[in-house]
PyMOL Python script that loads the backbone (N, CA, C, O; Angstrom):
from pymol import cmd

cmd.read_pdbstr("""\
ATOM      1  N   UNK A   1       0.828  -1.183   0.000  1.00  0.00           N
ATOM      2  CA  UNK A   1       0.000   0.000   0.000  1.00  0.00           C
ATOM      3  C   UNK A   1       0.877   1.254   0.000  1.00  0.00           C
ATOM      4  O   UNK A   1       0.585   2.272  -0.628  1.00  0.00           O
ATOM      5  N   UNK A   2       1.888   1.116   0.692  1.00  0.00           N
ATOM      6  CA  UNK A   2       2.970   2.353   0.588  1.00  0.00           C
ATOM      7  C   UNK A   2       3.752   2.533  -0.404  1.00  0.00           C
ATOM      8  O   UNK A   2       4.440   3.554  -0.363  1.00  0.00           O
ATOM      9  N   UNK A   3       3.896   1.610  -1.602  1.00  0.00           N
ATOM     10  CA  UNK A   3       4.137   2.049  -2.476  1.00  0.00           C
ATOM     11  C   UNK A   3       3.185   2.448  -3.511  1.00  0.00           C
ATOM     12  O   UNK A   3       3.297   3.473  -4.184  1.00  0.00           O
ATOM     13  N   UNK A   4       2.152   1.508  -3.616  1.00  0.00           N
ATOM     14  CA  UNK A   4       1.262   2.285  -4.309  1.00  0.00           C
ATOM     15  C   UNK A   4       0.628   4.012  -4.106  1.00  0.00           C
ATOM     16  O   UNK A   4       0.198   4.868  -4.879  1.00  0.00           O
ATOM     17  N   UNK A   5       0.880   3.910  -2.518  1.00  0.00           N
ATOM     18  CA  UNK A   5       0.346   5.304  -2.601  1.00  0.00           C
ATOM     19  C   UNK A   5       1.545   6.741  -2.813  1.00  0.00           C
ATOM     20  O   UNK A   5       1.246   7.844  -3.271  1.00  0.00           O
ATOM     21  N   UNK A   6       2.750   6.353  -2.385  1.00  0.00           N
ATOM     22  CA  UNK A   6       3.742   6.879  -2.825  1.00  0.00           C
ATOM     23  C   UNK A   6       3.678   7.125  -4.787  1.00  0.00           C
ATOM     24  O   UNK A   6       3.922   8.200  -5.335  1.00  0.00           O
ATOM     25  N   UNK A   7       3.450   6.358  -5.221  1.00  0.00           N
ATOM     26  CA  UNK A   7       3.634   6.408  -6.382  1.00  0.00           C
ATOM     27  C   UNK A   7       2.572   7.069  -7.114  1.00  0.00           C
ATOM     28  O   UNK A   7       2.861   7.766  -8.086  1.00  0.00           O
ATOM     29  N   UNK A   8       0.955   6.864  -6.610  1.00  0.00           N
ATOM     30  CA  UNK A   8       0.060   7.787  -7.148  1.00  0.00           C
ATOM     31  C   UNK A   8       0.196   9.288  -6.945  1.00  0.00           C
ATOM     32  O   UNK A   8      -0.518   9.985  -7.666  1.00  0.00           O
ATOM     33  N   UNK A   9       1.102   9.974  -5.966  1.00  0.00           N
ATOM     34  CA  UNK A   9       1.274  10.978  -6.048  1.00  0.00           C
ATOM     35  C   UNK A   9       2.366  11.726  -6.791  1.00  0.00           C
ATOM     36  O   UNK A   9       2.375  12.956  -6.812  1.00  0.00           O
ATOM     37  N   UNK A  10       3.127  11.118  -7.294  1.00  0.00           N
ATOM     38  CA  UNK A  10       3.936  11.334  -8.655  1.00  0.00           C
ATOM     39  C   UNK A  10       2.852  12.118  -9.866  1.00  0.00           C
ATOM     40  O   UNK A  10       2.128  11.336 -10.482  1.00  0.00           O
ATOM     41  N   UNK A  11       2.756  13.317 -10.140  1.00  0.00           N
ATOM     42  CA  UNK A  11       2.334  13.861 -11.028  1.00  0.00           C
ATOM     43  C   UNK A  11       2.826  13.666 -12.716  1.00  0.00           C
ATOM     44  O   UNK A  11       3.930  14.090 -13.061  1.00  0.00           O
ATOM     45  N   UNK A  12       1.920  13.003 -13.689  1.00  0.00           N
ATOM     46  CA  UNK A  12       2.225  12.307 -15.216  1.00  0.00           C
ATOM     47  C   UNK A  12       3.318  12.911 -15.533  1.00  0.00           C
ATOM     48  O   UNK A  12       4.258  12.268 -16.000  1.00  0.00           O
ATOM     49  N   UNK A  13       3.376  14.027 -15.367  1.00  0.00           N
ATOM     50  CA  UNK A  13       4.993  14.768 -16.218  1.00  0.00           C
ATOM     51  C   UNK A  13       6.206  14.822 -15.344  1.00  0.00           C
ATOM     52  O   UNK A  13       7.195  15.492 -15.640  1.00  0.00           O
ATOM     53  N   UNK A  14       6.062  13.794 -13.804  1.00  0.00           N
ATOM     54  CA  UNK A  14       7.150  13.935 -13.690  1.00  0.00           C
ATOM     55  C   UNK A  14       7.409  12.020 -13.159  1.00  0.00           C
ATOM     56  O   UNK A  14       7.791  11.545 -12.089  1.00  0.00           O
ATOM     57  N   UNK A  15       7.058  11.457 -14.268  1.00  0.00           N
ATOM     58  CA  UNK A  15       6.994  10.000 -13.808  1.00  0.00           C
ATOM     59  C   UNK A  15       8.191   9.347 -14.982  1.00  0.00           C
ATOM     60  O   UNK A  15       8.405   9.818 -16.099  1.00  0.00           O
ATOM     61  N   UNK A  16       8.785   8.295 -14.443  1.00  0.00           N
ATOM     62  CA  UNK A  16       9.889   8.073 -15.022  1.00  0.00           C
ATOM     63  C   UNK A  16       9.486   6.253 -15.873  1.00  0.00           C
ATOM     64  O   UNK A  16       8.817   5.285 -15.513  1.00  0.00           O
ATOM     65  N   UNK A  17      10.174   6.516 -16.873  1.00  0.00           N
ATOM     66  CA  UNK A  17      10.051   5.135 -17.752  1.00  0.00           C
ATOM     67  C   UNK A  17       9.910   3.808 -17.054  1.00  0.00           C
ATOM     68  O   UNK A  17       9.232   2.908 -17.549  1.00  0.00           O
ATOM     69  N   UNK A  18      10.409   3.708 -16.153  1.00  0.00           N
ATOM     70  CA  UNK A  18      10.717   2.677 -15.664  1.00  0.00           C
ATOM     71  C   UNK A  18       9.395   2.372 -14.584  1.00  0.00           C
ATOM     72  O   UNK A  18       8.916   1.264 -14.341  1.00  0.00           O
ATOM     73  N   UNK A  19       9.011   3.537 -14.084  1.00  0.00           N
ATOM     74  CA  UNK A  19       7.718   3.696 -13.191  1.00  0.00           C
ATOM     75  C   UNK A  19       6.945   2.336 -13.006  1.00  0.00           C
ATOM     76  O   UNK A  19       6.589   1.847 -11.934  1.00  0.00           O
ATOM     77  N   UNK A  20       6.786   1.901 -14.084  1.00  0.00           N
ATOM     78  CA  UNK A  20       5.393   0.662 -14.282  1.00  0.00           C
ATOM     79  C   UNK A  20       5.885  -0.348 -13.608  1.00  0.00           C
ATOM     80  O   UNK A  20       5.025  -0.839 -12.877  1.00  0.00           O
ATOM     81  N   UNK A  21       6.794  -0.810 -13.550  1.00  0.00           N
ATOM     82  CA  UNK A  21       7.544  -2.221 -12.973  1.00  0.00           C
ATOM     83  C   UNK A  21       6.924  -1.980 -11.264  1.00  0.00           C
ATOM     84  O   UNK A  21       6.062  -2.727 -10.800  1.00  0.00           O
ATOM     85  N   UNK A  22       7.625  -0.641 -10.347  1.00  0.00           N
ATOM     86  CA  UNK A  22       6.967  -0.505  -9.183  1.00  0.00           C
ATOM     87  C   UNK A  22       5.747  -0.559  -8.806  1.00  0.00           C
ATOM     88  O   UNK A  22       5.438  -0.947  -7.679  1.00  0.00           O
ATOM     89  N   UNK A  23       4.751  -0.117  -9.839  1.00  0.00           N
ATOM     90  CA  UNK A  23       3.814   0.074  -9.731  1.00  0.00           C
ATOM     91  C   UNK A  23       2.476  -1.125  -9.703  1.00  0.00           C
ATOM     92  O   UNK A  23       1.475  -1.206  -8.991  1.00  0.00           O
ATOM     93  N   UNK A  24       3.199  -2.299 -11.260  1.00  0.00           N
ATOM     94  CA  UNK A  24       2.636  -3.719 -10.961  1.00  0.00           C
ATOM     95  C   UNK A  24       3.155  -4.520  -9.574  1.00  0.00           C
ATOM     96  O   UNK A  24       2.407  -5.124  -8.804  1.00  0.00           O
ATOM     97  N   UNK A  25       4.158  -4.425  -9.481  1.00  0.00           N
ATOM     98  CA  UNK A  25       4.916  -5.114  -8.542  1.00  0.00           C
ATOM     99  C   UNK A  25       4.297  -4.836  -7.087  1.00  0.00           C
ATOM    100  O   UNK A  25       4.572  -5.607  -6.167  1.00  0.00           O
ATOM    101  N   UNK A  26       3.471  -3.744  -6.887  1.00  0.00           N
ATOM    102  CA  UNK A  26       2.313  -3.115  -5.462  1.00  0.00           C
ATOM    103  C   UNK A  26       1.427  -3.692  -5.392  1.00  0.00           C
ATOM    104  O   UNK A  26       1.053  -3.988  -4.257  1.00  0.00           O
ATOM    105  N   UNK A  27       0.430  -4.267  -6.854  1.00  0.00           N
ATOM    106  CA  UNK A  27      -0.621  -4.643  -7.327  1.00  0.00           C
ATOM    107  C   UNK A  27      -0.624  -5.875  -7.141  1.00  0.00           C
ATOM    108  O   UNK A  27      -1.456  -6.448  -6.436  1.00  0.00           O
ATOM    109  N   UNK A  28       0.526  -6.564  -7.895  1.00  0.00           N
ATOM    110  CA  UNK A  28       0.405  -8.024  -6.996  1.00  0.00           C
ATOM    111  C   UNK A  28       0.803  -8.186  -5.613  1.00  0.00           C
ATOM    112  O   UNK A  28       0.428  -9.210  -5.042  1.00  0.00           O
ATOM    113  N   UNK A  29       1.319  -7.564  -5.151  1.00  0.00           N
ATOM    114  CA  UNK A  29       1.400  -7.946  -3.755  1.00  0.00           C
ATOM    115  C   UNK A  29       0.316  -7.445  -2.614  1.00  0.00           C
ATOM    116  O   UNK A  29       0.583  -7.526  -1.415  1.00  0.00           O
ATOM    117  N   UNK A  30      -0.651  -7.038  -2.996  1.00  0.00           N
ATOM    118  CA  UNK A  30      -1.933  -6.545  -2.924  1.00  0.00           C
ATOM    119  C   UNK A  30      -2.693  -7.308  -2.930  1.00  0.00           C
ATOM    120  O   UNK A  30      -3.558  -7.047  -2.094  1.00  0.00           O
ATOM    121  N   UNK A  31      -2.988  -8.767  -3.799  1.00  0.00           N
ATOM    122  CA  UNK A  31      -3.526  -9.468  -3.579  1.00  0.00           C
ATOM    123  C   UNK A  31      -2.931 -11.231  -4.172  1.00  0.00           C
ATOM    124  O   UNK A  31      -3.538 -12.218  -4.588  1.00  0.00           O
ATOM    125  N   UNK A  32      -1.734 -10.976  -3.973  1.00  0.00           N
ATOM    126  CA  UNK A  32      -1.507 -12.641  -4.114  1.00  0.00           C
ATOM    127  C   UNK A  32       0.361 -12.219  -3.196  1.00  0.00           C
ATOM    128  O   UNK A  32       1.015 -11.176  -3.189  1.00  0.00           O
ATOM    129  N   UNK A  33       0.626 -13.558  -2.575  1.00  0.00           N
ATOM    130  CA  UNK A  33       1.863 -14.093  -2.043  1.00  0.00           C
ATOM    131  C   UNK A  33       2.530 -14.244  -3.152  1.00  0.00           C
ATOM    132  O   UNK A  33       2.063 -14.573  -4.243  1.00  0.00           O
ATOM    133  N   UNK A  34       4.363 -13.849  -2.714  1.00  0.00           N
ATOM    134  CA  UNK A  34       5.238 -14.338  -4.084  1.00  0.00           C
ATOM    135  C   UNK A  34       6.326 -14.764  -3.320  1.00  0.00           C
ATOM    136  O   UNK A  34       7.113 -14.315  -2.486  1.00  0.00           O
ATOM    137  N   UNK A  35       5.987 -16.160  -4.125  1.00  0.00           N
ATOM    138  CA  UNK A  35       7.445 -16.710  -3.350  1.00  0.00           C
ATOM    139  C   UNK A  35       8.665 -16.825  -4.211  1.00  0.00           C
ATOM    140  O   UNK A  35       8.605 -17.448  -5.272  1.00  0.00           O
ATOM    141  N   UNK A  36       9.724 -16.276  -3.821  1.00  0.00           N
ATOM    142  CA  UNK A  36      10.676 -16.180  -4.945  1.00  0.00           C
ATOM    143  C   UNK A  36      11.935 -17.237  -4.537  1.00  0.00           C
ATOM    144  O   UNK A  36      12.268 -16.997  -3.377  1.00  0.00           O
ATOM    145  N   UNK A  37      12.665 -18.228  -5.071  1.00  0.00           N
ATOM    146  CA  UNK A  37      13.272 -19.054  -5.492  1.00  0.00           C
ATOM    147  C   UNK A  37      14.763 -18.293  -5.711  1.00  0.00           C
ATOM    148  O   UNK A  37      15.130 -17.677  -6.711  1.00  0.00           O
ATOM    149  N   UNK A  38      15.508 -18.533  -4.453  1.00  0.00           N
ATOM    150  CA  UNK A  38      17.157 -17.554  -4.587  1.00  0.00           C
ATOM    151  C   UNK A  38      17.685 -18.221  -4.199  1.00  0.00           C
ATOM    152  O   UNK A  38      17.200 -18.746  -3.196  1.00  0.00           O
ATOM    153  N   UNK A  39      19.345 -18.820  -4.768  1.00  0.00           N
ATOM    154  CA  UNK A  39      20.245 -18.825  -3.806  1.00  0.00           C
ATOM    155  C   UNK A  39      21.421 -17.443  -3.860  1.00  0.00           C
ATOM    156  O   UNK A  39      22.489 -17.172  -3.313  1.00  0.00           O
ATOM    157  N   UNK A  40      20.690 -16.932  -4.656  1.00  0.00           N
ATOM    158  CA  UNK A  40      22.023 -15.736  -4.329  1.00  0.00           C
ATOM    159  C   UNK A  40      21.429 -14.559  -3.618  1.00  0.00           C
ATOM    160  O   UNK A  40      22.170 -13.577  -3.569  1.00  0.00           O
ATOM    161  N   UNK A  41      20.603 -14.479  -3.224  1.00  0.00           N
ATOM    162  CA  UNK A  41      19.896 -13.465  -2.808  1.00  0.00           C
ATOM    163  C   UNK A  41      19.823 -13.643  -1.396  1.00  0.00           C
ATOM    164  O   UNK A  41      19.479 -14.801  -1.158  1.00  0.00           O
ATOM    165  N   UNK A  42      20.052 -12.805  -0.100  1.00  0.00           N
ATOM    166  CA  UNK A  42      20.271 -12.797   0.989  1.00  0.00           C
ATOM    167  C   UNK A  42      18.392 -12.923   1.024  1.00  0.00           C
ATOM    168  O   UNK A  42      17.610 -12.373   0.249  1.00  0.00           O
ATOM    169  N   UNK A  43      17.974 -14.105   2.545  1.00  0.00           N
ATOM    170  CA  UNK A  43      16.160 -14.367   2.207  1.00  0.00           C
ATOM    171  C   UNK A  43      16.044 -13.326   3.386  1.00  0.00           C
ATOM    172  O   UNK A  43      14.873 -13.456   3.743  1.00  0.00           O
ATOM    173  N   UNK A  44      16.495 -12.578   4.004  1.00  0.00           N
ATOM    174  CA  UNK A  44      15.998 -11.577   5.016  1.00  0.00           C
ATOM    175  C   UNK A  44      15.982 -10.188   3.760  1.00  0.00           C
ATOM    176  O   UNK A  44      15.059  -9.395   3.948  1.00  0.00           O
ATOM    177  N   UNK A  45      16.661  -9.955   2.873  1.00  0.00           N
ATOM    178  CA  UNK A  45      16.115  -9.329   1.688  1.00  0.00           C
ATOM    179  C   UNK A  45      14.846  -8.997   0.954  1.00  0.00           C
ATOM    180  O   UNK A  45      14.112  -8.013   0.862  1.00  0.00           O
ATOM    181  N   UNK A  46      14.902 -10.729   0.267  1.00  0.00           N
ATOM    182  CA  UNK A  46      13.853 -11.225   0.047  1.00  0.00           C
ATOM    183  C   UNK A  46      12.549 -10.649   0.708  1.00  0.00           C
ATOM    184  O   UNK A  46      11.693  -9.925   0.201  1.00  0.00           O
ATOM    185  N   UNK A  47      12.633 -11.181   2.016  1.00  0.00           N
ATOM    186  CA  UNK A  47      11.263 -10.470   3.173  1.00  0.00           C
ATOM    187  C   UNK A  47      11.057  -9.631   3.095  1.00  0.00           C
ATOM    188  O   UNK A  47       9.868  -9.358   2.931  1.00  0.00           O
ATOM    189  N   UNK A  48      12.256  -8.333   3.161  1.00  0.00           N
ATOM    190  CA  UNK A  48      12.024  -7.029   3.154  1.00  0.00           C
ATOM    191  C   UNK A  48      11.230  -6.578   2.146  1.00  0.00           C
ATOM    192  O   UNK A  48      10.440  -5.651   2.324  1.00  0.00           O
ATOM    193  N   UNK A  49      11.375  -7.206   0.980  1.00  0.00           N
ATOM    194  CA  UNK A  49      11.094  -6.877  -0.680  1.00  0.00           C
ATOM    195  C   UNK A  49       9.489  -7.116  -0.098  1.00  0.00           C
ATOM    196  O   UNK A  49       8.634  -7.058  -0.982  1.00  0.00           O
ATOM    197  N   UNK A  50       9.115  -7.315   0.964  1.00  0.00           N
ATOM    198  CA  UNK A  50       7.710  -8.397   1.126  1.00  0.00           C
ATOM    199  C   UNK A  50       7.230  -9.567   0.056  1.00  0.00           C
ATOM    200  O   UNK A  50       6.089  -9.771  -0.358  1.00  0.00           O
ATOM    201  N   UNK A  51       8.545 -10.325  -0.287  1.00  0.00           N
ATOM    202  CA  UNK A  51       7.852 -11.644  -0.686  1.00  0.00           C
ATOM    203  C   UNK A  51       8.789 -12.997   0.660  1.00  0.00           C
ATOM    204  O   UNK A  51       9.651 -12.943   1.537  1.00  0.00           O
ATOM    205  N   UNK A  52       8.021 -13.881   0.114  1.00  0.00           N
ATOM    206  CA  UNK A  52       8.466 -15.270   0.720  1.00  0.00           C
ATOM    207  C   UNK A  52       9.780 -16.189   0.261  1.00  0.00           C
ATOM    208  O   UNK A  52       9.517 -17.086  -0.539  1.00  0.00           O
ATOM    209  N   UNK A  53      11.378 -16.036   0.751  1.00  0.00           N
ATOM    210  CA  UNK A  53      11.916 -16.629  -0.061  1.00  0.00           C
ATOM    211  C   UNK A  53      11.956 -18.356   0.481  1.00  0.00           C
ATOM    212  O   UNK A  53      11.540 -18.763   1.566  1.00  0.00           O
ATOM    213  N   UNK A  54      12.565 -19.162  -0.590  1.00  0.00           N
ATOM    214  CA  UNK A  54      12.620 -20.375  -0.698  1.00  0.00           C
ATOM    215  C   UNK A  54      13.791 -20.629  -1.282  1.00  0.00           C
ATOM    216  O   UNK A  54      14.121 -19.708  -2.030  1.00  0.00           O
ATOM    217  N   UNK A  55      14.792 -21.795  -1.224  1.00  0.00           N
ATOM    218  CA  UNK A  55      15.917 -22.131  -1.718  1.00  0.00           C
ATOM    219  C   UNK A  55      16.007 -23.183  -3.384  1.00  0.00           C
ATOM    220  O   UNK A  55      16.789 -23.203  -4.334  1.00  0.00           O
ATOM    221  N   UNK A  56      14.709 -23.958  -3.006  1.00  0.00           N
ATOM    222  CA  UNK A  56      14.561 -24.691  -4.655  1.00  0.00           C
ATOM    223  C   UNK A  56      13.273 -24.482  -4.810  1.00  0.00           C
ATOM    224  O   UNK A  56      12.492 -23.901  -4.057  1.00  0.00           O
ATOM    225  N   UNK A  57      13.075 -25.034  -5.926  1.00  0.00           N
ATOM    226  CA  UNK A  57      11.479 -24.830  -6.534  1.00  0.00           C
ATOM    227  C   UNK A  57      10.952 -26.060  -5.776  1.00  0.00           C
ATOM    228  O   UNK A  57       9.729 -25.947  -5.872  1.00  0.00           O
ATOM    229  N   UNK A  58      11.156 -26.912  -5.241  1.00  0.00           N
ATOM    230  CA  UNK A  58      10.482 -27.858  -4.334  1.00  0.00           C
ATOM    231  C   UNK A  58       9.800 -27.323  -2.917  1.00  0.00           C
ATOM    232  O   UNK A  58       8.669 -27.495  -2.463  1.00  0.00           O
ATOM    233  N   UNK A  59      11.114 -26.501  -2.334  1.00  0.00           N
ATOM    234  CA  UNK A  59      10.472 -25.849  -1.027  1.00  0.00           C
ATOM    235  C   UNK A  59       9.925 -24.809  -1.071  1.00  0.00           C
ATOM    236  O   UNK A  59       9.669 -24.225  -0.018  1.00  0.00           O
ATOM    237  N   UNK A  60       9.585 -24.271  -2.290  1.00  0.00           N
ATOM    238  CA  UNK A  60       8.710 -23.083  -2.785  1.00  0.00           C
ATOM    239  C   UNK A  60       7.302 -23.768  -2.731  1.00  0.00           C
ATOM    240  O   UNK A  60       6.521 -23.366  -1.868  1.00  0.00           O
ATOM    241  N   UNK A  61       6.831 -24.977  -3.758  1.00  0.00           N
ATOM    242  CA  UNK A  61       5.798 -25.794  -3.586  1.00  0.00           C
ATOM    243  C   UNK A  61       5.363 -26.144  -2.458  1.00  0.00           C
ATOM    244  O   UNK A  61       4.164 -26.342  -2.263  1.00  0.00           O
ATOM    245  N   UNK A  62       6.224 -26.267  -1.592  1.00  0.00           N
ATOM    246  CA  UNK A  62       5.989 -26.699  -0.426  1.00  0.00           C
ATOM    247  C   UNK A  62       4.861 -25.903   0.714  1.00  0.00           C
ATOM    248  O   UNK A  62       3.866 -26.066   1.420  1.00  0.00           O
ATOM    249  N   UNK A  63       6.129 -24.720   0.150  1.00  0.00           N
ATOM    250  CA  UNK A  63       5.286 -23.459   1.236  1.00  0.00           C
ATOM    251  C   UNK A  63       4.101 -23.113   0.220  1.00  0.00           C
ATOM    252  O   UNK A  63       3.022 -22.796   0.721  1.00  0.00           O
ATOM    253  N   UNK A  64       4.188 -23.140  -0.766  1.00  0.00           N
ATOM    254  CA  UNK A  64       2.415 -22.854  -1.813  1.00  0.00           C
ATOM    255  C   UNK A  64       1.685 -23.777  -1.257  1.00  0.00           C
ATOM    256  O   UNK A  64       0.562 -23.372  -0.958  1.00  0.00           O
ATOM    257  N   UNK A  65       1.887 -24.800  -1.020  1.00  0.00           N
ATOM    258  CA  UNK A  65       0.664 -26.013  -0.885  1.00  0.00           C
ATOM    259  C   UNK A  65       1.011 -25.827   0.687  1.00  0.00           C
ATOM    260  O   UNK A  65       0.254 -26.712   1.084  1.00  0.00           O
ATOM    261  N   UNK A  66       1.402 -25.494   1.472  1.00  0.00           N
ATOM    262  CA  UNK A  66       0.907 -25.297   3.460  1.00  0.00           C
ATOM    263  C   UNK A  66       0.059 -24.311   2.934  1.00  0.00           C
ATOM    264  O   UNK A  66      -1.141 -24.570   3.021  1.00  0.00           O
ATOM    265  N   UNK A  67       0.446 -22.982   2.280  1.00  0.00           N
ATOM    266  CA  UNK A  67      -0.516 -22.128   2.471  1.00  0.00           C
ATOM    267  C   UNK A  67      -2.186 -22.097   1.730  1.00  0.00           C
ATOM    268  O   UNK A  67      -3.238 -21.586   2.112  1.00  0.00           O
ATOM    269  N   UNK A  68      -1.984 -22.535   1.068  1.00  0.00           N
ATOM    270  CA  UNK A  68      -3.307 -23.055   0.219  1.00  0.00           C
ATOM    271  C   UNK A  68      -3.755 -23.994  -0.001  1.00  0.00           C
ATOM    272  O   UNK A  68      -4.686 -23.898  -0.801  1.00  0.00           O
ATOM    273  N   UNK A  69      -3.403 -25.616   0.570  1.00  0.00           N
ATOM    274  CA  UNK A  69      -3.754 -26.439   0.263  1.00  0.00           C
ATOM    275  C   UNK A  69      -3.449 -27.745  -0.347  1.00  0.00           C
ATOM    276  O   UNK A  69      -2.559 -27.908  -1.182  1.00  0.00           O
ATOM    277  N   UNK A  70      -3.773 -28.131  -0.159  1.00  0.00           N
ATOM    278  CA  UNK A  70      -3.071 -29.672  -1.025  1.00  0.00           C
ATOM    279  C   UNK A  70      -3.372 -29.514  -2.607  1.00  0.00           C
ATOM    280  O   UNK A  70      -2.604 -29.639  -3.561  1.00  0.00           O
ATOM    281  N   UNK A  71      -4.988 -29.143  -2.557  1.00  0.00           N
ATOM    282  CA  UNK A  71      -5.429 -29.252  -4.376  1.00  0.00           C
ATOM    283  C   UNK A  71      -5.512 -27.309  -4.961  1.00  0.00           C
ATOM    284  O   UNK A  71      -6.269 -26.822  -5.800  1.00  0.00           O
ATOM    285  N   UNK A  72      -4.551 -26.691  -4.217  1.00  0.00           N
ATOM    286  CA  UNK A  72      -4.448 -25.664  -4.488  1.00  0.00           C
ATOM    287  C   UNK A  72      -3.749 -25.575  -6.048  1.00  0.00           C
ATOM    288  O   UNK A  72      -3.258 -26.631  -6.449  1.00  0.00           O
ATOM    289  N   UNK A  73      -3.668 -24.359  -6.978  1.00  0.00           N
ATOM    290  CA  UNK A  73      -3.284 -24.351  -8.364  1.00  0.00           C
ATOM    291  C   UNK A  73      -2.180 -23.178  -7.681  1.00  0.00           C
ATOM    292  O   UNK A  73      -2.546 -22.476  -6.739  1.00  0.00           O
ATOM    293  N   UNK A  74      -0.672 -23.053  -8.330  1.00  0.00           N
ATOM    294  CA  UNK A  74      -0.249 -22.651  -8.229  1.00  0.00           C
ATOM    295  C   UNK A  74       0.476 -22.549  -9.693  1.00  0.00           C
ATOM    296  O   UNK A  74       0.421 -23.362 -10.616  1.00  0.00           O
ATOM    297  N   UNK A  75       1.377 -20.938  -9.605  1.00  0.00           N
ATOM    298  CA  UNK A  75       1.933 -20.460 -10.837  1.00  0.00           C
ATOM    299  C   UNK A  75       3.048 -20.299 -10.992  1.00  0.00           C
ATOM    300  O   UNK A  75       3.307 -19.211 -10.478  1.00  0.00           O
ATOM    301  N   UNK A  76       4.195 -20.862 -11.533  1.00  0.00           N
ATOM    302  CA  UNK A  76       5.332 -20.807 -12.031  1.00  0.00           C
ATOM    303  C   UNK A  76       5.726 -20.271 -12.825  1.00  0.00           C
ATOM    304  O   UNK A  76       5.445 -20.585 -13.982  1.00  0.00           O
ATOM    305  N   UNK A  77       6.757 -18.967 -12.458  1.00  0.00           N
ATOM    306  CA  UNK A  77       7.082 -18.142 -13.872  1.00  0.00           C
ATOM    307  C   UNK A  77       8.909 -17.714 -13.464  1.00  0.00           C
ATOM    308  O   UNK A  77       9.390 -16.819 -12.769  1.00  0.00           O
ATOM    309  N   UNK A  78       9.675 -19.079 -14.452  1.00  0.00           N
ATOM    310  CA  UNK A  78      10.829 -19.134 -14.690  1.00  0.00           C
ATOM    311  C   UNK A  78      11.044 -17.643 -15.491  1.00  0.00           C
ATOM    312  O   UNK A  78      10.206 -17.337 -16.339  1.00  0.00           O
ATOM    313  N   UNK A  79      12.002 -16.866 -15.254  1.00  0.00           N
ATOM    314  CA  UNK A  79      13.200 -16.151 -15.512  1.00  0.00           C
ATOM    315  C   UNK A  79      11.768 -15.082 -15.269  1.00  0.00           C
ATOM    316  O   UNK A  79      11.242 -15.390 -16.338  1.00  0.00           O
ATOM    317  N   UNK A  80      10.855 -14.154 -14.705  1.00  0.00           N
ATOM    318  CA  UNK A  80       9.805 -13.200 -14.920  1.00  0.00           C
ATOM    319  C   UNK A  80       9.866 -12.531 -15.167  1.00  0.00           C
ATOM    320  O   UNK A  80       8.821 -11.898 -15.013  1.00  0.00           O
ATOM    321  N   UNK A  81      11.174 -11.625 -15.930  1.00  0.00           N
ATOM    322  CA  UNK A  81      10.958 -10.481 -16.554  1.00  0.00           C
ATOM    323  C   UNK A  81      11.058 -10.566 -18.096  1.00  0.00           C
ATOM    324  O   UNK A  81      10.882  -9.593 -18.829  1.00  0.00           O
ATOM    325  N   UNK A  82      11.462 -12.268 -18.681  1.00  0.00           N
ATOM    326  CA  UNK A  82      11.124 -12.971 -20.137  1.00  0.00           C
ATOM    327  C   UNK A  82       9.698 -13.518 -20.320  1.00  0.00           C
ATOM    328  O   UNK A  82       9.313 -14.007 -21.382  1.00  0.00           O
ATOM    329  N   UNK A  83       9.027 -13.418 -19.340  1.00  0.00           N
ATOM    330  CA  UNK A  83       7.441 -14.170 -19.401  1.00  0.00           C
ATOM    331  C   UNK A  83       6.814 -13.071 -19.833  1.00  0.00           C
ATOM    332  O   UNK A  83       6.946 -11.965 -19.308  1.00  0.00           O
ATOM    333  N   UNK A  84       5.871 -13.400 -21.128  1.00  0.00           N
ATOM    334  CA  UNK A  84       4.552 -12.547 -21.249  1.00  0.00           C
ATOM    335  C   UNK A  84       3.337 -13.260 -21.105  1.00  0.00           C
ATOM    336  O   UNK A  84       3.037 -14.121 -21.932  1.00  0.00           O
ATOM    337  N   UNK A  85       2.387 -12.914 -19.852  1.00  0.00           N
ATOM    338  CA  UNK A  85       1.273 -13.546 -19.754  1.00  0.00           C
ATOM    339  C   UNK A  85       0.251 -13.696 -20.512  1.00  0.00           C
ATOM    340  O   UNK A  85      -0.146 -12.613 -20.941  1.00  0.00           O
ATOM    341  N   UNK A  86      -0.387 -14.644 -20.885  1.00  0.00           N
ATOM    342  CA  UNK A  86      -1.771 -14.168 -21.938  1.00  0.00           C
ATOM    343  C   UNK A  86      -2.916 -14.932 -21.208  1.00  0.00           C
ATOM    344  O   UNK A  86      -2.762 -16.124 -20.940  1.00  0.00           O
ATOM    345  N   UNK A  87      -4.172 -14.207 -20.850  1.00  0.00           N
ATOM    346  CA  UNK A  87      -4.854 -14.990 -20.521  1.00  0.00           C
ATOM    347  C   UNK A  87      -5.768 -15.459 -21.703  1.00  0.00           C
ATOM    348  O   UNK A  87      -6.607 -16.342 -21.523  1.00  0.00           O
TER     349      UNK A  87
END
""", "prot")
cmd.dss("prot")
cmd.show_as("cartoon", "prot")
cmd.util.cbc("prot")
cmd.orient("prot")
């Protein structure tokens, strides 16, 4: 919420190219958990960033399915700034 609201007060002519990345990146964390998959990344980082880190894509699943469930659907998106979503 603090970044989103930080960022709506940025007036159009003085908003920078790059803007949009912060701005989705508020939106999902607004309403879905992200668990991100590091070993190079310090996971008290990670937290700060407010997502969930995990060391392999196994103990990522892991913590997806405690938090949602056994027959929960979960989403995998290798390398995410090469993914384009289509629904």
């Amino acid at each position: 919420m603090e970044i989103e609201a930080y960022l709506s007060q940025i007036p159009p002519d003085k908003t920078i190219p790059e803007q949009w990345c912060p701005q989705i990146y508020a939106r999902i964390l607004k309403k879905h958990k992200v668990i991100l998959v590091t070993t190079s990344l310090d996971h008290e980082l990670v937290r700060k960033a407010n997502m969930i880190p995990a060391s392999t894509p196994d103990e990522a699943l892991a913590i997806a399915y405690e938090m949602k469930g056994p027959d929960a659907k979960v989403v995998v998106i290798p390398d995410g700034v090469a993914v384009l979503a289509v629904s």
